[in-house]
PyMOL Python script that loads the backbone (N, CA, C, O; Angstrom):
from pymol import cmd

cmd.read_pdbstr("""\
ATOM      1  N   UNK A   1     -60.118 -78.694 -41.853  1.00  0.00           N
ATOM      2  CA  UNK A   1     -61.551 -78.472 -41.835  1.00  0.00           C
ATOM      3  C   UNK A   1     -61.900 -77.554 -43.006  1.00  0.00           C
ATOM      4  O   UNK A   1     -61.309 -76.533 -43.359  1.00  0.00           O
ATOM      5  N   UNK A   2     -62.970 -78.120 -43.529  1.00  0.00           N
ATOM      6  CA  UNK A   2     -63.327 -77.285 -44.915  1.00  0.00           C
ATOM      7  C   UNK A   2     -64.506 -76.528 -44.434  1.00  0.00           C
ATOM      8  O   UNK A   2     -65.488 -77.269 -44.484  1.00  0.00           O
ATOM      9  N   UNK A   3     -64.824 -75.259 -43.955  1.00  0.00           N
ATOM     10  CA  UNK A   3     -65.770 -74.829 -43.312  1.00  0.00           C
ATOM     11  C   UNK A   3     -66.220 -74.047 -44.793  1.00  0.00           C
ATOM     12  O   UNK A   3     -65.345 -73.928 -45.650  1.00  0.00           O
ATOM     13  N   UNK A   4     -67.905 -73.407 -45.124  1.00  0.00           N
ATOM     14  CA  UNK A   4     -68.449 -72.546 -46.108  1.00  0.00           C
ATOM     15  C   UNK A   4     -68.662 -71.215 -45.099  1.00  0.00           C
ATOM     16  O   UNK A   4     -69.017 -71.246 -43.921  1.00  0.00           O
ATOM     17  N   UNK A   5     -68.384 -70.200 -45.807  1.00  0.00           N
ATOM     18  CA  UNK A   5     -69.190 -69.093 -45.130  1.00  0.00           C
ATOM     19  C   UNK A   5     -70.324 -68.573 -45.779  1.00  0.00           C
ATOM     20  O   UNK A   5     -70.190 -68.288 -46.969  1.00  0.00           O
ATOM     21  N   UNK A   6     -71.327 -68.405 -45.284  1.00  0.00           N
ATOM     22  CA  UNK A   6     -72.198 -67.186 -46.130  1.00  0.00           C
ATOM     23  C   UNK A   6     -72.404 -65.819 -45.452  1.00  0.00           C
ATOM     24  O   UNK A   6     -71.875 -65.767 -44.342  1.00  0.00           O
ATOM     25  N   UNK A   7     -72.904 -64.942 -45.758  1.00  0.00           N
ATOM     26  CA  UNK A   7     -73.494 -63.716 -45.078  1.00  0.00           C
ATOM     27  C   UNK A   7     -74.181 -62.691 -45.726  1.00  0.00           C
ATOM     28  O   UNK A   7     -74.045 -61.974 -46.717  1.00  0.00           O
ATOM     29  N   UNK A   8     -75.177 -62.923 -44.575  1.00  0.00           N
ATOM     30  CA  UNK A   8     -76.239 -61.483 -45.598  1.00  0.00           C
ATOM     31  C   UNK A   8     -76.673 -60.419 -44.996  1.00  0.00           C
ATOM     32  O   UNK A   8     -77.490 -60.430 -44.076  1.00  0.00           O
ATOM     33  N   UNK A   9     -75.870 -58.904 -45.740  1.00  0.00           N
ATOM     34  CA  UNK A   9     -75.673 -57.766 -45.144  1.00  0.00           C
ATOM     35  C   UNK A   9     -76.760 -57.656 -44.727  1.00  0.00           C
ATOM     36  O   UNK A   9     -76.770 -57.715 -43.497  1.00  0.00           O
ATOM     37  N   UNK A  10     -78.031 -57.475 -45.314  1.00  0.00           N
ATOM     38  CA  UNK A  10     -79.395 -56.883 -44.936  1.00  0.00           C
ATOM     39  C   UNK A  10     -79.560 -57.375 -43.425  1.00  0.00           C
ATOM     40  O   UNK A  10     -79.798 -56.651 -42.458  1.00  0.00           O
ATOM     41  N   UNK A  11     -79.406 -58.576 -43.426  1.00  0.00           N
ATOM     42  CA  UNK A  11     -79.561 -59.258 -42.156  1.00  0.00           C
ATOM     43  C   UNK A  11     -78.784 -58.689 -41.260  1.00  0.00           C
ATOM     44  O   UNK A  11     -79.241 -58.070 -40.299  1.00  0.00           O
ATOM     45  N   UNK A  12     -77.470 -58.851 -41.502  1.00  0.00           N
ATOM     46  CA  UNK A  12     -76.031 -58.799 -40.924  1.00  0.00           C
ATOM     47  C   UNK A  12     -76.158 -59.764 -40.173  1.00  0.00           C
ATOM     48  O   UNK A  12     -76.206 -59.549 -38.962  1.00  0.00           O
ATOM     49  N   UNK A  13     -76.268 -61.369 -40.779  1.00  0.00           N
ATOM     50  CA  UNK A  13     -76.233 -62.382 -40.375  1.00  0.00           C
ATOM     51  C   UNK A  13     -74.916 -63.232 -41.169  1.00  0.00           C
ATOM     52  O   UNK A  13     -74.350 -62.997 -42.237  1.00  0.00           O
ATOM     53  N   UNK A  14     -74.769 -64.015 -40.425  1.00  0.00           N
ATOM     54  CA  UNK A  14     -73.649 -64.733 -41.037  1.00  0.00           C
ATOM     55  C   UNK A  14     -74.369 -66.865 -40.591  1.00  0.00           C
ATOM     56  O   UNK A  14     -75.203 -67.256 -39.775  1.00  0.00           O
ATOM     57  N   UNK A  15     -73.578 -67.566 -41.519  1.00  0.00           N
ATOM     58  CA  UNK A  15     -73.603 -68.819 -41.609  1.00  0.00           C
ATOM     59  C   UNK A  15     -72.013 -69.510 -41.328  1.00  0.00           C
ATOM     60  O   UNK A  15     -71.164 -68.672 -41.629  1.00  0.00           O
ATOM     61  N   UNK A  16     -71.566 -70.450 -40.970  1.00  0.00           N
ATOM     62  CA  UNK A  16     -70.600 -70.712 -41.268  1.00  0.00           C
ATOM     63  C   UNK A  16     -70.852 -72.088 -41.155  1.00  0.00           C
ATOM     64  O   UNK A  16     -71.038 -72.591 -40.046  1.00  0.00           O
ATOM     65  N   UNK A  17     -70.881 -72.840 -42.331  1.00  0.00           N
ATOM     66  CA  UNK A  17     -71.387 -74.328 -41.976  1.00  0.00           C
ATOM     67  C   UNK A  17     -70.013 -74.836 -42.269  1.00  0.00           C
ATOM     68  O   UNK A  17     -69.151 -74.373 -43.016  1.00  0.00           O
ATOM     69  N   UNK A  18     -70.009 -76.166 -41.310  1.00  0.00           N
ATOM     70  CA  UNK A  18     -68.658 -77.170 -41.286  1.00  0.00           C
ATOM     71  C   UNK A  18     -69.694 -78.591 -41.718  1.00  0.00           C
ATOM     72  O   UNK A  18     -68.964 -79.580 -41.794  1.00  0.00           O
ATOM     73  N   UNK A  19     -70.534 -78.790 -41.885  1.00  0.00           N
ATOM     74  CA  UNK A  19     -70.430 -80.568 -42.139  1.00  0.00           C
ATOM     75  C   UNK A  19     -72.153 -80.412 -42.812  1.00  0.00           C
ATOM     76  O   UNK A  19     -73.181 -80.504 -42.140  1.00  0.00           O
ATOM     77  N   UNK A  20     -72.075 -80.195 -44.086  1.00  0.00           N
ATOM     78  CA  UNK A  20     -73.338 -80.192 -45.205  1.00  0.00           C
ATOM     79  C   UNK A  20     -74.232 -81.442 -45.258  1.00  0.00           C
ATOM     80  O   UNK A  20     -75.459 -81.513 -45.327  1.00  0.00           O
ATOM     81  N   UNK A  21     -73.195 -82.520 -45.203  1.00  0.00           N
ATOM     82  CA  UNK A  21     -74.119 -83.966 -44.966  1.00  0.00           C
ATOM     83  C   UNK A  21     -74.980 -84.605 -44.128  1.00  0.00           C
ATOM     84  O   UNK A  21     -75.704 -85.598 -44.196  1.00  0.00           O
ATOM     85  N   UNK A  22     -74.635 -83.543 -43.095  1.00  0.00           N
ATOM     86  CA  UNK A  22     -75.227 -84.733 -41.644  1.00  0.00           C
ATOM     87  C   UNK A  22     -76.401 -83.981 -41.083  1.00  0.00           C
ATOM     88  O   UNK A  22     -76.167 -82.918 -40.509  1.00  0.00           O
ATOM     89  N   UNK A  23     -77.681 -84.429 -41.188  1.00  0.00           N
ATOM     90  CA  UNK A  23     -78.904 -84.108 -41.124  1.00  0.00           C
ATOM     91  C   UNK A  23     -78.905 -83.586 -39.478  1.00  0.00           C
ATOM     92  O   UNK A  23     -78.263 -84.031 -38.526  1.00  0.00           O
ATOM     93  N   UNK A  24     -79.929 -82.419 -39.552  1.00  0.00           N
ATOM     94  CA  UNK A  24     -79.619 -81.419 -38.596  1.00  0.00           C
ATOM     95  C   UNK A  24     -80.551 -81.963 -38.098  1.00  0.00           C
ATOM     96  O   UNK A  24     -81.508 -82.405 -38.734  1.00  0.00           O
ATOM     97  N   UNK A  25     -80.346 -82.035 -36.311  1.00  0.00           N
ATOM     98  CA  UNK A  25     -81.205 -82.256 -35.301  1.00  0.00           C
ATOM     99  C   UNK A  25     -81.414 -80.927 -34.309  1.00  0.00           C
ATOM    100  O   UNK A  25     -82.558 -80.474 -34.321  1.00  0.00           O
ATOM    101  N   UNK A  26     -80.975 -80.620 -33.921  1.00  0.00           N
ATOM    102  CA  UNK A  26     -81.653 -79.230 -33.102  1.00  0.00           C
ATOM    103  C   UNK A  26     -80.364 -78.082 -32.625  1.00  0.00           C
ATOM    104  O   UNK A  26     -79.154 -78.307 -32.650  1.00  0.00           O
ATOM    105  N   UNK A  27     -80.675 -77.514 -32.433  1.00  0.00           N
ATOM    106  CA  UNK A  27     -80.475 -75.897 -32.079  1.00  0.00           C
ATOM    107  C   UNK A  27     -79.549 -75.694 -30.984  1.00  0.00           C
ATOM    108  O   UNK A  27     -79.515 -76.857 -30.580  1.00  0.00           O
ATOM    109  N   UNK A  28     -78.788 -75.072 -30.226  1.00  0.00           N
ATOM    110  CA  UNK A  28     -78.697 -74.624 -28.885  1.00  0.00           C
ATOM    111  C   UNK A  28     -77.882 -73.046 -29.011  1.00  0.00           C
ATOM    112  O   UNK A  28     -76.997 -72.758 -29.816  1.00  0.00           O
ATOM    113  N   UNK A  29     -78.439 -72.228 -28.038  1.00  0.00           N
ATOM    114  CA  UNK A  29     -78.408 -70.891 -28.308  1.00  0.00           C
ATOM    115  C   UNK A  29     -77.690 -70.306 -27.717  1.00  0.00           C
ATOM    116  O   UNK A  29     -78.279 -69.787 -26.769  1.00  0.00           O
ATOM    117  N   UNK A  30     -76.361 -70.003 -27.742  1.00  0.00           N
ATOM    118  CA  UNK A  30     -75.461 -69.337 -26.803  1.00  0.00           C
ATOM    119  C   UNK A  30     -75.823 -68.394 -26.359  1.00  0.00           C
ATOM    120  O   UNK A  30     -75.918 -68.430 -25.133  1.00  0.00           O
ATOM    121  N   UNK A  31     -76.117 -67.411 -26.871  1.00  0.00           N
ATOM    122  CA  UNK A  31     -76.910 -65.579 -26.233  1.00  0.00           C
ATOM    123  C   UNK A  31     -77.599 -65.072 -27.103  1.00  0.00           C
ATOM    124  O   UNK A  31     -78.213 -65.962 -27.693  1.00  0.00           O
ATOM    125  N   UNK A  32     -77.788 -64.219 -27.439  1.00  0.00           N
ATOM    126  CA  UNK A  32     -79.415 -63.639 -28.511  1.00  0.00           C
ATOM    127  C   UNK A  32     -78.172 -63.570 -29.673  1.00  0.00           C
ATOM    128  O   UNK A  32     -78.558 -62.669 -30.418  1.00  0.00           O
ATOM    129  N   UNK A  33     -77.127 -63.972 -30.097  1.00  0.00           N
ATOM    130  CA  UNK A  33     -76.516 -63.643 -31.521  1.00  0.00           C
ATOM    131  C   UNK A  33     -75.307 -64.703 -31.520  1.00  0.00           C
ATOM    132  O   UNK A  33     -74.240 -64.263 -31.949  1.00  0.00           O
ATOM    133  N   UNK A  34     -75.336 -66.135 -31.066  1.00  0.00           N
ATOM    134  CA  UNK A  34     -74.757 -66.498 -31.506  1.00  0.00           C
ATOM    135  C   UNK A  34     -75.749 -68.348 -31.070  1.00  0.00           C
ATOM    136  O   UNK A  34     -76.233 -68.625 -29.972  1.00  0.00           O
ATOM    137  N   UNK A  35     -75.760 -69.248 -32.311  1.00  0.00           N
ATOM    138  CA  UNK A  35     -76.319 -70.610 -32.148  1.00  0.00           C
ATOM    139  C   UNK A  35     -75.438 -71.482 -32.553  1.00  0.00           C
ATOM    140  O   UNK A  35     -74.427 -70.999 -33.061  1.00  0.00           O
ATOM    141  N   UNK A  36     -75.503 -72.521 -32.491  1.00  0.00           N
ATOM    142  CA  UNK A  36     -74.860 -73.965 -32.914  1.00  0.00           C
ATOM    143  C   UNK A  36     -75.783 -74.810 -33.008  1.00  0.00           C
ATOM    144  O   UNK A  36     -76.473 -75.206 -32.068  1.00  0.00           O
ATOM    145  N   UNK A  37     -75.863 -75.137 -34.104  1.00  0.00           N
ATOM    146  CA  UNK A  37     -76.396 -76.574 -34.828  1.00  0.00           C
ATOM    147  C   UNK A  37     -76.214 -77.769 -35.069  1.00  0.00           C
ATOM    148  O   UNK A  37     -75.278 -77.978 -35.842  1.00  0.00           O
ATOM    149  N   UNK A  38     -76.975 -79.009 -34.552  1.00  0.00           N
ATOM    150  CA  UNK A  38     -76.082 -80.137 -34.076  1.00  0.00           C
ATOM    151  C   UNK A  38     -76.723 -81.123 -35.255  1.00  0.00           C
ATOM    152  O   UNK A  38     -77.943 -81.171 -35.411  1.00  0.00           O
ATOM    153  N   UNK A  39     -75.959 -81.779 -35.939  1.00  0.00           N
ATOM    154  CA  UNK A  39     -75.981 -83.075 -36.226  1.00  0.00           C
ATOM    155  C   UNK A  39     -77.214 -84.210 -35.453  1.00  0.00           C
ATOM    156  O   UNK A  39     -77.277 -84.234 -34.224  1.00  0.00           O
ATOM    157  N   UNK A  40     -77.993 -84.961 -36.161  1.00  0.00           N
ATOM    158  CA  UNK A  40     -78.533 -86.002 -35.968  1.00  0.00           C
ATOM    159  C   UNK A  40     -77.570 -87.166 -34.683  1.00  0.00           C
ATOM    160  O   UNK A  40     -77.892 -87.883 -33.737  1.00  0.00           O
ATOM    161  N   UNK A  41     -76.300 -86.777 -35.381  1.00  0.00           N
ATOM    162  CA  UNK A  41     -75.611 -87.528 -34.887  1.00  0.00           C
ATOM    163  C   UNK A  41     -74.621 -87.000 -33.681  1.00  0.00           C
ATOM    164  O   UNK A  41     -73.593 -87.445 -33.171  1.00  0.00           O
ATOM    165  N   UNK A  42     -75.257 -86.092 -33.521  1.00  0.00           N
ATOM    166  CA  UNK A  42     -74.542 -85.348 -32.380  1.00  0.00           C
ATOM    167  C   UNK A  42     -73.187 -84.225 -32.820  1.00  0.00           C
ATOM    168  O   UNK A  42     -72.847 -83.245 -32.158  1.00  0.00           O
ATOM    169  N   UNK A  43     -72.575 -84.692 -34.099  1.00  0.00           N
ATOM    170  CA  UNK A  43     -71.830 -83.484 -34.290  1.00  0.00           C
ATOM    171  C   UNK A  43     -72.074 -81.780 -34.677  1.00  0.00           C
ATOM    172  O   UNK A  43     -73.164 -81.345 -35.048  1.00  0.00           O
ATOM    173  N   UNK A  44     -71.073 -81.097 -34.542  1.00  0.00           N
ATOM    174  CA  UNK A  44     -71.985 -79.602 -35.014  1.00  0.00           C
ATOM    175  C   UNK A  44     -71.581 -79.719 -36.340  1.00  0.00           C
ATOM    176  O   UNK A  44     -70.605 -80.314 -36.798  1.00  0.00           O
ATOM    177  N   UNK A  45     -72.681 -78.906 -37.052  1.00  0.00           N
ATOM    178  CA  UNK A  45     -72.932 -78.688 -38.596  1.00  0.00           C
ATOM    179  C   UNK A  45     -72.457 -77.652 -38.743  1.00  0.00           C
ATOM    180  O   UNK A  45     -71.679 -77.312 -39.633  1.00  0.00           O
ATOM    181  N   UNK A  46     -73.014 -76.829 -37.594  1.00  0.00           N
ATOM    182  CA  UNK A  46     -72.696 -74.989 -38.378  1.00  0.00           C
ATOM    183  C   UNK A  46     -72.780 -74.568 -37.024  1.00  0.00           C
ATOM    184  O   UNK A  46     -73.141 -75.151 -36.002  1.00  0.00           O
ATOM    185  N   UNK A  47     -72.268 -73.161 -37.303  1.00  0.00           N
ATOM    186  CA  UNK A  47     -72.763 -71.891 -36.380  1.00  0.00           C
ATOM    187  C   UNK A  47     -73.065 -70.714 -36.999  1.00  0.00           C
ATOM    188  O   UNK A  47     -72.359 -70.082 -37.785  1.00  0.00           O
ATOM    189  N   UNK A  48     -74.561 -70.365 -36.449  1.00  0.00           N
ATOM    190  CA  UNK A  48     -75.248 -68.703 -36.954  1.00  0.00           C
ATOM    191  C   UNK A  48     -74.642 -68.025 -35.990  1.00  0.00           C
ATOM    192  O   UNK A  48     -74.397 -68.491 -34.877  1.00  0.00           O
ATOM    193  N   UNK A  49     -74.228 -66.294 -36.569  1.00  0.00           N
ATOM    194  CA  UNK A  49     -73.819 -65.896 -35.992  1.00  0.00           C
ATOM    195  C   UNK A  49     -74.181 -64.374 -36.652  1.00  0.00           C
ATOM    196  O   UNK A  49     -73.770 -64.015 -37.756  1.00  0.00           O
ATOM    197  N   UNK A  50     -75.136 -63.450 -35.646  1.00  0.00           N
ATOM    198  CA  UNK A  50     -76.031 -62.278 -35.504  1.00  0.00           C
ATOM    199  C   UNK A  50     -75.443 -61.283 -35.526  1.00  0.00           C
ATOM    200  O   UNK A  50     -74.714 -61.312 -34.535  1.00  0.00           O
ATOM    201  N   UNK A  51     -75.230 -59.983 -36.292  1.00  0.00           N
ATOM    202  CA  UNK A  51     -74.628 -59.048 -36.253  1.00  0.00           C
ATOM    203  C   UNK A  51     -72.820 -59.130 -36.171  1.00  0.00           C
ATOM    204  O   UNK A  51     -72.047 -58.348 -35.617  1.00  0.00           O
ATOM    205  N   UNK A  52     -72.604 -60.070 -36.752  1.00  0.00           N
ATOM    206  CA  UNK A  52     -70.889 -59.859 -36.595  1.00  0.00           C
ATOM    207  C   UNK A  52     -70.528 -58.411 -37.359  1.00  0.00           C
ATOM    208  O   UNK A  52     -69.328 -58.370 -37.629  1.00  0.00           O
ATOM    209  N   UNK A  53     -70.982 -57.671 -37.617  1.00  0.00           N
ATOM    210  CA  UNK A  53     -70.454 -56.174 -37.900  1.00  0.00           C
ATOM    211  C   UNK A  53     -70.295 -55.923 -36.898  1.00  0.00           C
ATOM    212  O   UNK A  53     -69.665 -54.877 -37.051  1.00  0.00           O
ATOM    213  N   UNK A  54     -70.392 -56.104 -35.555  1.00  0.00           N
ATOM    214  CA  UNK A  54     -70.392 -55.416 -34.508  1.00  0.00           C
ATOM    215  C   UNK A  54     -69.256 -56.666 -33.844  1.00  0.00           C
ATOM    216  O   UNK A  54     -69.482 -57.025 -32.689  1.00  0.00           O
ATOM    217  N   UNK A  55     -68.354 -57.144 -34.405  1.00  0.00           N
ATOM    218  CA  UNK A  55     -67.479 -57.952 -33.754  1.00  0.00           C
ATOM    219  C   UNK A  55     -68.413 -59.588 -33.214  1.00  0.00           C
ATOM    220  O   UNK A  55     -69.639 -59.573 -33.111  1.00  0.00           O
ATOM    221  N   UNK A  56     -67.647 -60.777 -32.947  1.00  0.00           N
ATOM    222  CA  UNK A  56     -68.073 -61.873 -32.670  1.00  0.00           C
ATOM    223  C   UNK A  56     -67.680 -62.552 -31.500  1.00  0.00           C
ATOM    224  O   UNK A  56     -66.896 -63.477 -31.712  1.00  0.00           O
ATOM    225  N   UNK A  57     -68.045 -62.331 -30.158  1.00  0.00           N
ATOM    226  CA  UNK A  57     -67.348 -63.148 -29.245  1.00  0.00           C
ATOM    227  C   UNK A  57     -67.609 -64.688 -29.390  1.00  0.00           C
ATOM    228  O   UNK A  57     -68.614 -65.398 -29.415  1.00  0.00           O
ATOM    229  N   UNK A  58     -65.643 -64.980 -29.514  1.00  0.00           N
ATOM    230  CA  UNK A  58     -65.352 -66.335 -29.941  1.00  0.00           C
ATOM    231  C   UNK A  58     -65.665 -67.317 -28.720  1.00  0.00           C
ATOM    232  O   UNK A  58     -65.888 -68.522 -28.837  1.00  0.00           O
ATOM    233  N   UNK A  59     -65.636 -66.415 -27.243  1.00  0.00           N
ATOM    234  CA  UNK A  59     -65.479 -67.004 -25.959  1.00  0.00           C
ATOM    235  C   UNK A  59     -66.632 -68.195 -25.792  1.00  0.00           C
ATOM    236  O   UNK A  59     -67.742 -67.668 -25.720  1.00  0.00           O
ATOM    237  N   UNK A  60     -66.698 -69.756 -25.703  1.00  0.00           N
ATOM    238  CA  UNK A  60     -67.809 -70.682 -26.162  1.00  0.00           C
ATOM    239  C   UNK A  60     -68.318 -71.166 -26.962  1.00  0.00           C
ATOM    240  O   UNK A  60     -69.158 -72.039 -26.745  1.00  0.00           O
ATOM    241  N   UNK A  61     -67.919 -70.685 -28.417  1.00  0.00           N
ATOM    242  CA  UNK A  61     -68.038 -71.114 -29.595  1.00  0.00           C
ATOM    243  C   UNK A  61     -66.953 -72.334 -30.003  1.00  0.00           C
ATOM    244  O   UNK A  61     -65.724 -72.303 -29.947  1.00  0.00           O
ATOM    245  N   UNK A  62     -67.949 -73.546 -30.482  1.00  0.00           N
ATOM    246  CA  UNK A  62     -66.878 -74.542 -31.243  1.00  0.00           C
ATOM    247  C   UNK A  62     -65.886 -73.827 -32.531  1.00  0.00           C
ATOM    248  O   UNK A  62     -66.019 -72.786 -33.174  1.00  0.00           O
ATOM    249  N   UNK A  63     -65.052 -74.708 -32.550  1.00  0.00           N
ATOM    250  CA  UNK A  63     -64.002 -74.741 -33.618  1.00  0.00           C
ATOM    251  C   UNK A  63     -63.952 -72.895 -33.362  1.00  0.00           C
ATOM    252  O   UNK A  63     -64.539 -72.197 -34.189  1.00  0.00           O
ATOM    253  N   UNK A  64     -63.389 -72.387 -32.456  1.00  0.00           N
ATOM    254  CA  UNK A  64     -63.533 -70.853 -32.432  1.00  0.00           C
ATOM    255  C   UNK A  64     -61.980 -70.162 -33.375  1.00  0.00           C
ATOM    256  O   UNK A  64     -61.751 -69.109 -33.968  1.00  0.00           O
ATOM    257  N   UNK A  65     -61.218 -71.373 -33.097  1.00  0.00           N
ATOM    258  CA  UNK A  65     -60.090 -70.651 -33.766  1.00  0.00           C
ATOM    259  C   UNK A  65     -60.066 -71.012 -35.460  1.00  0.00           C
ATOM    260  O   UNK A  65     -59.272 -70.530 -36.268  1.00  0.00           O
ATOM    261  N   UNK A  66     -60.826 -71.692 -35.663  1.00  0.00           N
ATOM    262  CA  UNK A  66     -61.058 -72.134 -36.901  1.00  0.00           C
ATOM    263  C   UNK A  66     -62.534 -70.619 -37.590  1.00  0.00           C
ATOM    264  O   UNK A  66     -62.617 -70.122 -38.713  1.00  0.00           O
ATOM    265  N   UNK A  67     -63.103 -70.443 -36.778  1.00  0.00           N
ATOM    266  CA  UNK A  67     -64.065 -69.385 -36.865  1.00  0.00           C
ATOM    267  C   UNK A  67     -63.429 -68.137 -37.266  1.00  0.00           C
ATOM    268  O   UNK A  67     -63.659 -67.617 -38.358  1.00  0.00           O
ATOM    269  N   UNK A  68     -62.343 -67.473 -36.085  1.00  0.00           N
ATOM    270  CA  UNK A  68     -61.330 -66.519 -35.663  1.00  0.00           C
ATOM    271  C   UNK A  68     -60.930 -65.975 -37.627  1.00  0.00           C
ATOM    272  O   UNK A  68     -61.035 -64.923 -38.257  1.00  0.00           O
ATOM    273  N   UNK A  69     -60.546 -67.140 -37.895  1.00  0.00           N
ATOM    274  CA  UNK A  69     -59.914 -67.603 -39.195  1.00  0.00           C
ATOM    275  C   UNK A  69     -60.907 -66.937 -40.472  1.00  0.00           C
ATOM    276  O   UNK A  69     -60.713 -65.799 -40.897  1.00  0.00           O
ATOM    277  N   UNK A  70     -61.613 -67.526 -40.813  1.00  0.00           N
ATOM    278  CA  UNK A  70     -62.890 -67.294 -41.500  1.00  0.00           C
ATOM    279  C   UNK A  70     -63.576 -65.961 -41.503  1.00  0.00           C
ATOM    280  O   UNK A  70     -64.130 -65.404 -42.451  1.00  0.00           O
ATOM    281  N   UNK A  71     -63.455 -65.607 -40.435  1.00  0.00           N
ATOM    282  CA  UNK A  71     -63.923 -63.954 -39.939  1.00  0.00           C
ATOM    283  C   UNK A  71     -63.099 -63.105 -40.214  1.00  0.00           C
ATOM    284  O   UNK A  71     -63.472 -62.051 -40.731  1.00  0.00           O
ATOM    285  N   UNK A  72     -61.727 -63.353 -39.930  1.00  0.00           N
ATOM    286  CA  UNK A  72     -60.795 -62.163 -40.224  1.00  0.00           C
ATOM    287  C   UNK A  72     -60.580 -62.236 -42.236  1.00  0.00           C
ATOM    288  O   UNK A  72     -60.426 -61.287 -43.005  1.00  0.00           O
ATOM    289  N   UNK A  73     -60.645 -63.499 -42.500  1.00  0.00           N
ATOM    290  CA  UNK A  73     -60.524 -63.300 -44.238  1.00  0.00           C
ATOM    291  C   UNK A  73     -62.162 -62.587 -44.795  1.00  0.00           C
ATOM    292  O   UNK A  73     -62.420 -62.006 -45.850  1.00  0.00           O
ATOM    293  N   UNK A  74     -62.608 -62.749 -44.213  1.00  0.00           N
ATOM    294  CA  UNK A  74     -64.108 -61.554 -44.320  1.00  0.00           C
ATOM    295  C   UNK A  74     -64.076 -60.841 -43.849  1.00  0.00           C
ATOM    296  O   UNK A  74     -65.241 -60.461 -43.734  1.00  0.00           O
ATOM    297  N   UNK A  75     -63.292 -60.051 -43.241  1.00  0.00           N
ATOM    298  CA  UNK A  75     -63.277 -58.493 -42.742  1.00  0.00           C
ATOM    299  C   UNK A  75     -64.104 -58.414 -41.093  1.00  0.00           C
ATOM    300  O   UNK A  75     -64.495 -57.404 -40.508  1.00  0.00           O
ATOM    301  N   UNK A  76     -64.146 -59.177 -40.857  1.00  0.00           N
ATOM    302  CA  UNK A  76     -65.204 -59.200 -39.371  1.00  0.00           C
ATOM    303  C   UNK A  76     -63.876 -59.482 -38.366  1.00  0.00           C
ATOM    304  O   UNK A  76     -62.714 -59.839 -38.559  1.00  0.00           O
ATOM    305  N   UNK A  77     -64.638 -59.147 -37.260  1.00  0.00           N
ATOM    306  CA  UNK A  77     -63.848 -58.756 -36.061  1.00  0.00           C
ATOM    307  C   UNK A  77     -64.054 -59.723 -35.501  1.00  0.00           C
ATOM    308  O   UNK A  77     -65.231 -60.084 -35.501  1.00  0.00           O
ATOM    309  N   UNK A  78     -63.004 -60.625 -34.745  1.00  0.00           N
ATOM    310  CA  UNK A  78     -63.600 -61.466 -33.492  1.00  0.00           C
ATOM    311  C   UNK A  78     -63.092 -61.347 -32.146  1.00  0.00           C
ATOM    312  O   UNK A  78     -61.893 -61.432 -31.883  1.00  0.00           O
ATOM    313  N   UNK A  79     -63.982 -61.156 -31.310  1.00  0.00           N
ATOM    314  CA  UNK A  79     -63.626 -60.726 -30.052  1.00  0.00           C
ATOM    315  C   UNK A  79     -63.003 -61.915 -28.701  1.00  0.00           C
ATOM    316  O   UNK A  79     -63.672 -62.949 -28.708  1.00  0.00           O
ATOM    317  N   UNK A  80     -62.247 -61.905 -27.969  1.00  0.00           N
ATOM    318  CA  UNK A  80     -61.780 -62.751 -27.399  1.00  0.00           C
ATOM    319  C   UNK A  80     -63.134 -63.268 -26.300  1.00  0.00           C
ATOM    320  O   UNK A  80     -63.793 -64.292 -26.118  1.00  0.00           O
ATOM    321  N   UNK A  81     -63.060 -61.835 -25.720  1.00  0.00           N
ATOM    322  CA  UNK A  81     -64.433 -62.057 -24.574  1.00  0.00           C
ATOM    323  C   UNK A  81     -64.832 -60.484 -24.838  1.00  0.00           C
ATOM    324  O   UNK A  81     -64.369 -59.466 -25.352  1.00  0.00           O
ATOM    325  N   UNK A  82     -66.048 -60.981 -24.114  1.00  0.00           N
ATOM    326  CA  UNK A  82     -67.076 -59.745 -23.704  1.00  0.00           C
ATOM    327  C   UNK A  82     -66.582 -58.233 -23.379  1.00  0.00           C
ATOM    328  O   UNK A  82     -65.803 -58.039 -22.446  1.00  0.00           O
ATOM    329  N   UNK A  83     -67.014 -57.284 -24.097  1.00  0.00           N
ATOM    330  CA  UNK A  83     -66.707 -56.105 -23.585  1.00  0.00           C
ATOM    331  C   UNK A  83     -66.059 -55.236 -24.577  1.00  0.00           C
ATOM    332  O   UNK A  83     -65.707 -54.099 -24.264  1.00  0.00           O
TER     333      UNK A  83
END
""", "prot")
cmd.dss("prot")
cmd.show_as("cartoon", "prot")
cmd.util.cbc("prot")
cmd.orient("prot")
């Protein structure tokens, strides 16, 4: 999987898109800091992800170990579960 990251401190938002081509159809919101973005076609495109300075619970997130990955080569924390 060829995933992009972006992130912008001001925000302390992060992007991590997996699939650039496939026209985005809607939203679904895991908790106030973490979303997934679905494909037209039903696959996920990306996941936003809110304040990862403060660590990222991976617990429900697609491709999480692929995420896990991406986060630790950016210096961000990812949390197993809650707490």
């Amino acid at each position: 999987m060829n995933a992009r990251f972006e992130y912008d401190p001001r925000a302390d938002a992060a992007y991590i898109e997996f699939d650039e081509n496939t026209e985005f159809s809607h939203q679904v919101n895991l908790d106030d800091s973490r979303v997934v973005d679905y494909g037209v076609n039903g696959s996920i495109i990306g996941v936003e992800l809110l304040h990862p300075g403060e660590g990222v619970l991976l617990d429900g997130l697609p491709f999480a170990e692929e995420i896990s990955r991406i986060l630790a080569a950016s210096g961000f924390r990812a949390l197993a579960t809650a707490g």
